[in-house]
N, CA, C and O atoms as CSV, one atom per row, in Angstrom:
chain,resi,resn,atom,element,x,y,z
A,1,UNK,N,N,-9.755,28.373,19.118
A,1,UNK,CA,C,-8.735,27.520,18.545
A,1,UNK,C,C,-9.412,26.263,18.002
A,1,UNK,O,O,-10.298,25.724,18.666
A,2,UNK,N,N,-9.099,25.863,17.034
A,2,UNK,CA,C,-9.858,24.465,15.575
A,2,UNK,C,C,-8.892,23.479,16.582
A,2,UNK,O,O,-7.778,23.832,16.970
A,3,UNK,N,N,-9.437,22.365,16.879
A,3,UNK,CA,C,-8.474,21.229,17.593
A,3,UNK,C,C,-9.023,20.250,16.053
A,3,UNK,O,O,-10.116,19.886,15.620
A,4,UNK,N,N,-7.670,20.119,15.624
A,4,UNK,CA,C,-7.266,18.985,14.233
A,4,UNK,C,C,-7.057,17.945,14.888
A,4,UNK,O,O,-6.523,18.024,15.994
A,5,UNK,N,N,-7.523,16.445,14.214
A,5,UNK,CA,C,-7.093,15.109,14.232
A,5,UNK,C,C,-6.505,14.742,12.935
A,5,UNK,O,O,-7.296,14.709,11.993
A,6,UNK,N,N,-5.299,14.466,12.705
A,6,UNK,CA,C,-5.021,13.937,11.657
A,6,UNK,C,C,-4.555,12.230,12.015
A,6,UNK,O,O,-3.881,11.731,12.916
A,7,UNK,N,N,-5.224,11.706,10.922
A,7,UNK,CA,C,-5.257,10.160,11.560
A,7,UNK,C,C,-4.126,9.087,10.273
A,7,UNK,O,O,-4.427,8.633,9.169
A,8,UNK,N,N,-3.168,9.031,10.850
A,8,UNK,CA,C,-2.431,8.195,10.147
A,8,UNK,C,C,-2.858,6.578,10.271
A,8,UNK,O,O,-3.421,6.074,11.242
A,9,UNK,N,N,-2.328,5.694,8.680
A,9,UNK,CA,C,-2.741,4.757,8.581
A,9,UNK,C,C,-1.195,4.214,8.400
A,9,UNK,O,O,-0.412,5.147,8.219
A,10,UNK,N,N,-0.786,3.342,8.405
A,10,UNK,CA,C,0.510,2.468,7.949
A,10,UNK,C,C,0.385,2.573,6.567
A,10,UNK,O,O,-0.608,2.088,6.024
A,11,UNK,N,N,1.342,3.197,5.848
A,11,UNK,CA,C,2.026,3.555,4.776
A,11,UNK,C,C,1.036,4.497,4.012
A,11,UNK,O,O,0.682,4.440,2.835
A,12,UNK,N,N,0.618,5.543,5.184
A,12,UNK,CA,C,0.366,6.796,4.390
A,12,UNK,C,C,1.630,7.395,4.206
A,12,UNK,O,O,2.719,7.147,4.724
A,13,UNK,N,N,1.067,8.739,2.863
A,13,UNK,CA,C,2.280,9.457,2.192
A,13,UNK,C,C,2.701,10.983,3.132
A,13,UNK,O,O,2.284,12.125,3.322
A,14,UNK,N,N,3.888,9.999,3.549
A,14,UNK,CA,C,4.503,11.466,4.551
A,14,UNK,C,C,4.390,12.959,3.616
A,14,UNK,O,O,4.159,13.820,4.464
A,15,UNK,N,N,4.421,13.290,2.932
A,15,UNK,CA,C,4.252,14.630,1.808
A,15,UNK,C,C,2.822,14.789,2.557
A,15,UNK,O,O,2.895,15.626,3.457
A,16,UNK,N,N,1.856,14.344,2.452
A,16,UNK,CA,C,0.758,14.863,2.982
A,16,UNK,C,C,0.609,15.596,3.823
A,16,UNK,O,O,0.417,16.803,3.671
A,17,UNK,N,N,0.691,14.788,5.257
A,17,UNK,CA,C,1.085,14.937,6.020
A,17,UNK,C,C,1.877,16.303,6.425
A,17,UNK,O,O,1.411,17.108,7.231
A,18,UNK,N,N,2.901,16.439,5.888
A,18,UNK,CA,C,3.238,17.913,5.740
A,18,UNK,C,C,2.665,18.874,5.280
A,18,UNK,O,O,2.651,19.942,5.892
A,19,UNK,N,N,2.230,18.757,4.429
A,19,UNK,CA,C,1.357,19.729,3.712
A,19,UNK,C,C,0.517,20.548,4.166
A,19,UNK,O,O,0.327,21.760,4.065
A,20,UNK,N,N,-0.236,19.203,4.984
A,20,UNK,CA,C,-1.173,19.745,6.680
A,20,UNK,C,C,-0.565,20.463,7.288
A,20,UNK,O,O,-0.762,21.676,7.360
A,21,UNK,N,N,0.375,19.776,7.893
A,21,UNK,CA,C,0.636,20.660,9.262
A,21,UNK,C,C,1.578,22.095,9.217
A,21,UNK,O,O,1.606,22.975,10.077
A,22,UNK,N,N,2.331,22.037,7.940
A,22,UNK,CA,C,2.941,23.043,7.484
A,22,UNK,C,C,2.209,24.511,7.760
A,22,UNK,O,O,2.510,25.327,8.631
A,23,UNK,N,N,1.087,24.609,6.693
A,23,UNK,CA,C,0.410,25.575,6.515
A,23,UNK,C,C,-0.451,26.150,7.876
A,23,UNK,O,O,-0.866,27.303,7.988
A,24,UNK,N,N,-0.612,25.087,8.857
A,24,UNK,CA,C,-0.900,25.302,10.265
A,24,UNK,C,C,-0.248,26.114,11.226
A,24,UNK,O,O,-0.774,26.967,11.940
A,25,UNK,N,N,1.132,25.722,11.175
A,25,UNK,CA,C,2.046,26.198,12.347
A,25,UNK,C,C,2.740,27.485,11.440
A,25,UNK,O,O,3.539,28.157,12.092
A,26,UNK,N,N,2.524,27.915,9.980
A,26,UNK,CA,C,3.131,29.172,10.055
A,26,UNK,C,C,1.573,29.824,10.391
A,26,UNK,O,O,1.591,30.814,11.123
A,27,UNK,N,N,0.174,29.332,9.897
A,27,UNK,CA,C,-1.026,30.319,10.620
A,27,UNK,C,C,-0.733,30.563,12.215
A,27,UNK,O,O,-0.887,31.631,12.807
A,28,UNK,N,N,-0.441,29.774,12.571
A,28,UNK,CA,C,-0.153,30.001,14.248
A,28,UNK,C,C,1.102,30.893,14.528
A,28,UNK,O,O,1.120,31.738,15.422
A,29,UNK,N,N,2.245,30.610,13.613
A,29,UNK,CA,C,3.548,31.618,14.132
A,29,UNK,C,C,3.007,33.045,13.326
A,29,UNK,O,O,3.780,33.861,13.828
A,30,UNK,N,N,2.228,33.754,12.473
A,30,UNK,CA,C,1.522,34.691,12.052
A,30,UNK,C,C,1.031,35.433,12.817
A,30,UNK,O,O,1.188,36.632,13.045
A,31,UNK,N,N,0.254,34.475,13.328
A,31,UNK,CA,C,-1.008,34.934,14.306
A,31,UNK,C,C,-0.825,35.607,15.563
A,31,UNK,O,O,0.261,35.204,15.981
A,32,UNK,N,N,-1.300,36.394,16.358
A,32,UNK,CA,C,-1.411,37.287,17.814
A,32,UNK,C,C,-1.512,35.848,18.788
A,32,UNK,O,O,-1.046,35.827,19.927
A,33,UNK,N,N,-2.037,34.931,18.299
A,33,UNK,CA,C,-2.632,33.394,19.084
A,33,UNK,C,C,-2.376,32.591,18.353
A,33,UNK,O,O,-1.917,32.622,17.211
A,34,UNK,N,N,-2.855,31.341,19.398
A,34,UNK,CA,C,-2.752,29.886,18.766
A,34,UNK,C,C,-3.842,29.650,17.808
A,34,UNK,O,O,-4.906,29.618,18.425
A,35,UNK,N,N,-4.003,29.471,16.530
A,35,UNK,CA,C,-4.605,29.685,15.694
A,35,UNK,C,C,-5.520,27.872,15.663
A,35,UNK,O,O,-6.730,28.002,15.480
A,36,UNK,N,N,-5.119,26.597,15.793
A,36,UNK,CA,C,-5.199,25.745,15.267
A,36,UNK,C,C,-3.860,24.429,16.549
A,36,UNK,O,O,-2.759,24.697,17.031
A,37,UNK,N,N,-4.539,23.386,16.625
A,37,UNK,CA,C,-3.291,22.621,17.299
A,37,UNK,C,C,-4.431,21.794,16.721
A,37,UNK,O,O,-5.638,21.914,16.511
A,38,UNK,N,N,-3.151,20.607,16.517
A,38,UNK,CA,C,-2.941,19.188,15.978
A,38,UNK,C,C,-2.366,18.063,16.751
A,38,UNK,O,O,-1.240,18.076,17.246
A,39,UNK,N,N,-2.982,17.356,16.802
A,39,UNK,CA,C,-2.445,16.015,16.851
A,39,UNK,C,C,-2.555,14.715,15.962
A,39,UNK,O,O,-3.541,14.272,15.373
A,40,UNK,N,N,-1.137,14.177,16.037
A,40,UNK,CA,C,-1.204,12.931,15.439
A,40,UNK,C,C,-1.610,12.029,15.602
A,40,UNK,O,O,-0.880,11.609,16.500
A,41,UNK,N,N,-2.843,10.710,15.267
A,41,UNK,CA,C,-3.665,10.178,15.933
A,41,UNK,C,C,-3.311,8.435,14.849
A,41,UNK,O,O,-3.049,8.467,13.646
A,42,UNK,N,N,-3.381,7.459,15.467
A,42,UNK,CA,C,-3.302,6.430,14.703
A,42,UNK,C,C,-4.443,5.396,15.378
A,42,UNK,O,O,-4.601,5.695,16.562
A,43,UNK,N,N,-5.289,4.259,14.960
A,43,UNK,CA,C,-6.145,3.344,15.456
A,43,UNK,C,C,-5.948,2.834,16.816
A,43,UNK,O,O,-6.691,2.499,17.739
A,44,UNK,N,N,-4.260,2.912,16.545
A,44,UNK,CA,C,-4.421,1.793,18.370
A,44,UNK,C,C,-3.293,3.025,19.054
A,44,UNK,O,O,-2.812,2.788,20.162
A,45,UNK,N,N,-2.978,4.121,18.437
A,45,UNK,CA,C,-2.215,4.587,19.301
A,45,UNK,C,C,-0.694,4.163,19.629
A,45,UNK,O,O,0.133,4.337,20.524
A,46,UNK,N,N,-0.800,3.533,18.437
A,46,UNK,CA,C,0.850,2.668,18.574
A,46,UNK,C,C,1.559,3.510,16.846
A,46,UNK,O,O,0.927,4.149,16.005
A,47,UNK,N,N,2.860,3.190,16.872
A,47,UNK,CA,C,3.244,4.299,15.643
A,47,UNK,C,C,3.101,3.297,14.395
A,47,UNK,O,O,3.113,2.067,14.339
A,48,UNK,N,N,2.934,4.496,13.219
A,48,UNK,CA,C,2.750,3.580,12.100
A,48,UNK,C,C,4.066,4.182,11.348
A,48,UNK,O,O,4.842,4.989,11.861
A,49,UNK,N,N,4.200,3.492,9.684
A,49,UNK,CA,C,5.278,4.376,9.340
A,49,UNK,C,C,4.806,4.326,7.786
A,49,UNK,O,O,4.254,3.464,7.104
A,50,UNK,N,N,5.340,5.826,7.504
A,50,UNK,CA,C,4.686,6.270,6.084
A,50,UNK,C,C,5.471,5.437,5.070
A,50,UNK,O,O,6.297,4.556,5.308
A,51,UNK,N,N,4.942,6.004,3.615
A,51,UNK,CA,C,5.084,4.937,2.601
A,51,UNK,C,C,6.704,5.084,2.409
A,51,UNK,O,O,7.329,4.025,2.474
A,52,UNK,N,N,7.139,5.784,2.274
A,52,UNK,CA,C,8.936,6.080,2.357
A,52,UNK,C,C,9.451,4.873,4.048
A,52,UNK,O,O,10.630,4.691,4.353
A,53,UNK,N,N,8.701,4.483,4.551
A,53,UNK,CA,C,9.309,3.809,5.863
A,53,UNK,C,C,9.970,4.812,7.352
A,53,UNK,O,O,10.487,4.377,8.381
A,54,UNK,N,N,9.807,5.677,7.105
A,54,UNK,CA,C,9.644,6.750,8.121
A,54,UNK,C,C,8.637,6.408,9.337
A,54,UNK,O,O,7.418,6.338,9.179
A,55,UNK,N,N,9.238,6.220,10.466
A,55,UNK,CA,C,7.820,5.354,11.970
A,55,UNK,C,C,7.881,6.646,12.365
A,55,UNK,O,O,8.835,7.423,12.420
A,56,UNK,N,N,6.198,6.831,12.758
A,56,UNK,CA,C,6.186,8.172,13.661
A,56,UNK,C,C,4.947,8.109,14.641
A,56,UNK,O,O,3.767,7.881,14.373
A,57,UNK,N,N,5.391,8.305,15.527
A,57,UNK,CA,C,4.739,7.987,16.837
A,57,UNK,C,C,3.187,9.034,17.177
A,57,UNK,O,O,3.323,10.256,17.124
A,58,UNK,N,N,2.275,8.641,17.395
A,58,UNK,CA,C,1.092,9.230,17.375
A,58,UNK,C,C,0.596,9.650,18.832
A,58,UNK,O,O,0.381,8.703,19.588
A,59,UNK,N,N,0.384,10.936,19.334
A,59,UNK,CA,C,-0.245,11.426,20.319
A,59,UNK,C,C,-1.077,10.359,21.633
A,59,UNK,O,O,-1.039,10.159,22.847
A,60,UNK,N,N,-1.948,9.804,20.131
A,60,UNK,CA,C,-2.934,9.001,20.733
A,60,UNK,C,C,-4.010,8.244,19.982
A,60,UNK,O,O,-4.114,8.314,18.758
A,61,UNK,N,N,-4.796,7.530,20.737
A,61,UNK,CA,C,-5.620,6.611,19.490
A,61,UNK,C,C,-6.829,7.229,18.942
A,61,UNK,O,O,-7.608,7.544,19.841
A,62,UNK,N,N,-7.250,7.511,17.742
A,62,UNK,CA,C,-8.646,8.281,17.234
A,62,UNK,C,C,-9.277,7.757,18.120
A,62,UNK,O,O,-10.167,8.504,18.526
A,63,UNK,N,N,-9.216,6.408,18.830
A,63,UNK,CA,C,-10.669,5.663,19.681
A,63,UNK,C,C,-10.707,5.930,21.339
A,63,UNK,O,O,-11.418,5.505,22.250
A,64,UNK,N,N,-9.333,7.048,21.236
A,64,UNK,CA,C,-10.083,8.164,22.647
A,64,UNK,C,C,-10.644,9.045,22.773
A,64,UNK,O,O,-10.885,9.674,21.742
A,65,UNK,N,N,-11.083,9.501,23.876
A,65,UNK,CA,C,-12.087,10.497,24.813
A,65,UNK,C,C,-11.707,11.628,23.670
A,65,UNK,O,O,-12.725,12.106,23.168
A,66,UNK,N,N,-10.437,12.181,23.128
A,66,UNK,CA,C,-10.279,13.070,22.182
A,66,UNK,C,C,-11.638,13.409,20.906
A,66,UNK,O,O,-11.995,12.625,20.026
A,67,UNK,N,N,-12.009,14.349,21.088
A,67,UNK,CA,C,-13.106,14.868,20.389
A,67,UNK,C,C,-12.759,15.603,18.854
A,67,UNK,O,O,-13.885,15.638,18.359
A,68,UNK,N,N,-12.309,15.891,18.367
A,68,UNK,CA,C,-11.610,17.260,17.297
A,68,UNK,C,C,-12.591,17.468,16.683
A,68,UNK,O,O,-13.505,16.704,16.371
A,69,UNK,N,N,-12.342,19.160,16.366
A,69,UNK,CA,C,-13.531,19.900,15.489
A,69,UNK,C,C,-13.395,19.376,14.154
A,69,UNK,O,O,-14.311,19.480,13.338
A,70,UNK,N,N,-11.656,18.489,13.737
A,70,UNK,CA,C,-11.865,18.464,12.240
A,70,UNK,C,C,-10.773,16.777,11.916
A,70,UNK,O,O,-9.549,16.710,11.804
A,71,UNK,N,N,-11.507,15.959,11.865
A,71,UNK,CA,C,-10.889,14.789,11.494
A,71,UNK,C,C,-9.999,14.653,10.184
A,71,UNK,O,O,-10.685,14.370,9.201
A,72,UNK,N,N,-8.667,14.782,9.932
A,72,UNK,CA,C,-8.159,14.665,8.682
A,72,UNK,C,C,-7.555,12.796,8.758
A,72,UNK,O,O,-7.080,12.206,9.728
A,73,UNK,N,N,-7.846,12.215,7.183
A,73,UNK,CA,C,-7.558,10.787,7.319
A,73,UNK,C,C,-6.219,10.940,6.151
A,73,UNK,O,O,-6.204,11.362,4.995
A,74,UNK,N,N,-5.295,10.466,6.917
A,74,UNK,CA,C,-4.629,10.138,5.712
A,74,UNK,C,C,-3.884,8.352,5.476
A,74,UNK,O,O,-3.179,7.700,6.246
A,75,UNK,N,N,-4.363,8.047,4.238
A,75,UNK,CA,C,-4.227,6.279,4.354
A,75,UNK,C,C,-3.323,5.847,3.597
A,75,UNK,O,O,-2.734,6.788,3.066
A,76,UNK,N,N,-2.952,4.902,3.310
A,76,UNK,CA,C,-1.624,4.173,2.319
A,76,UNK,C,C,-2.486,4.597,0.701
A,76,UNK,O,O,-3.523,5.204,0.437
A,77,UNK,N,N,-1.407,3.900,-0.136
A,77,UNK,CA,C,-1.692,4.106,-1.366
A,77,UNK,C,C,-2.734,2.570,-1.650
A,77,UNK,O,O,-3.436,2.256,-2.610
A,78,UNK,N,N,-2.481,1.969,-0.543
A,78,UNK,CA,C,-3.254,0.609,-0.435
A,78,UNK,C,C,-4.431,0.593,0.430
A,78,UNK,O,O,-4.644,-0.367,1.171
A,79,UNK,N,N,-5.351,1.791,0.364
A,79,UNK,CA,C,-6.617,1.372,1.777
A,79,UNK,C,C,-6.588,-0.058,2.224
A,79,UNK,O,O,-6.318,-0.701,3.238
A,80,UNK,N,N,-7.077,-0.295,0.746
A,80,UNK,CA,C,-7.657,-2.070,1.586
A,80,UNK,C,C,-7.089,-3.410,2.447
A,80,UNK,O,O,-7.520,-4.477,2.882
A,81,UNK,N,N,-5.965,-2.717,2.403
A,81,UNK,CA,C,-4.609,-3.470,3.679
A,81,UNK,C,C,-4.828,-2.735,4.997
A,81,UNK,O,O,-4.810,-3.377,6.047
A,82,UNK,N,N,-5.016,-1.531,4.992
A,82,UNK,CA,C,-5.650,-0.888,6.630
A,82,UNK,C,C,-7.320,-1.498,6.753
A,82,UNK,O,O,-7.875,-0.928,7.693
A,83,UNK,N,N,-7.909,-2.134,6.305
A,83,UNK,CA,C,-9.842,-2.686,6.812
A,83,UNK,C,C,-9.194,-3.435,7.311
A,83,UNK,O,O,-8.145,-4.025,7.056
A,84,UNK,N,N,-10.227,-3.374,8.454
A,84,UNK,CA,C,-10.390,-4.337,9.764
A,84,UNK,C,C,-11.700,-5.210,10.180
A,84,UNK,O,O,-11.685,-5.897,11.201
């Protein structure tokens, strides 16, 4: 099983976002097995909310013990308002 990080930023584009995880969970409802699991991951682990204003609460912070085989970033239409 691929363990996904997808890492939301404050006013990434929820469409993305779907796009991902969509094509995931029908490989997994397809499949004999769990093909792929995801989690939603944000910097501090606190929720952000996409560019439509939609808040969605994140698993946990990219800056834990959490390892994933495949880091997906998805950021605002504004990166340079998420640098720290």
């Amino acid at each position: 099983m691929k363990e996904i990080a997808i890492v939301l930023f404050e006013g990434f584009p929820l469409m993305s976002m779907t796009t991902i995880t969509e094509p995931l969970r029908v490989a997994n409802r397809e499949s004999s097995h769990t093909l792929f699991n995801w989690q939603l991951v944000t910097e501090t682990g606190d929720p952000v909310c996409s560019s439509s204003g939609i808040p969605i609460t994140p698993q946990q912070s990219y800056k834990s013990d959490y390892v994933p085989d495949v880091m997906l970033v998805l950021t605002s239409y504004y990166p340079e308002k998420s640098l720290t």
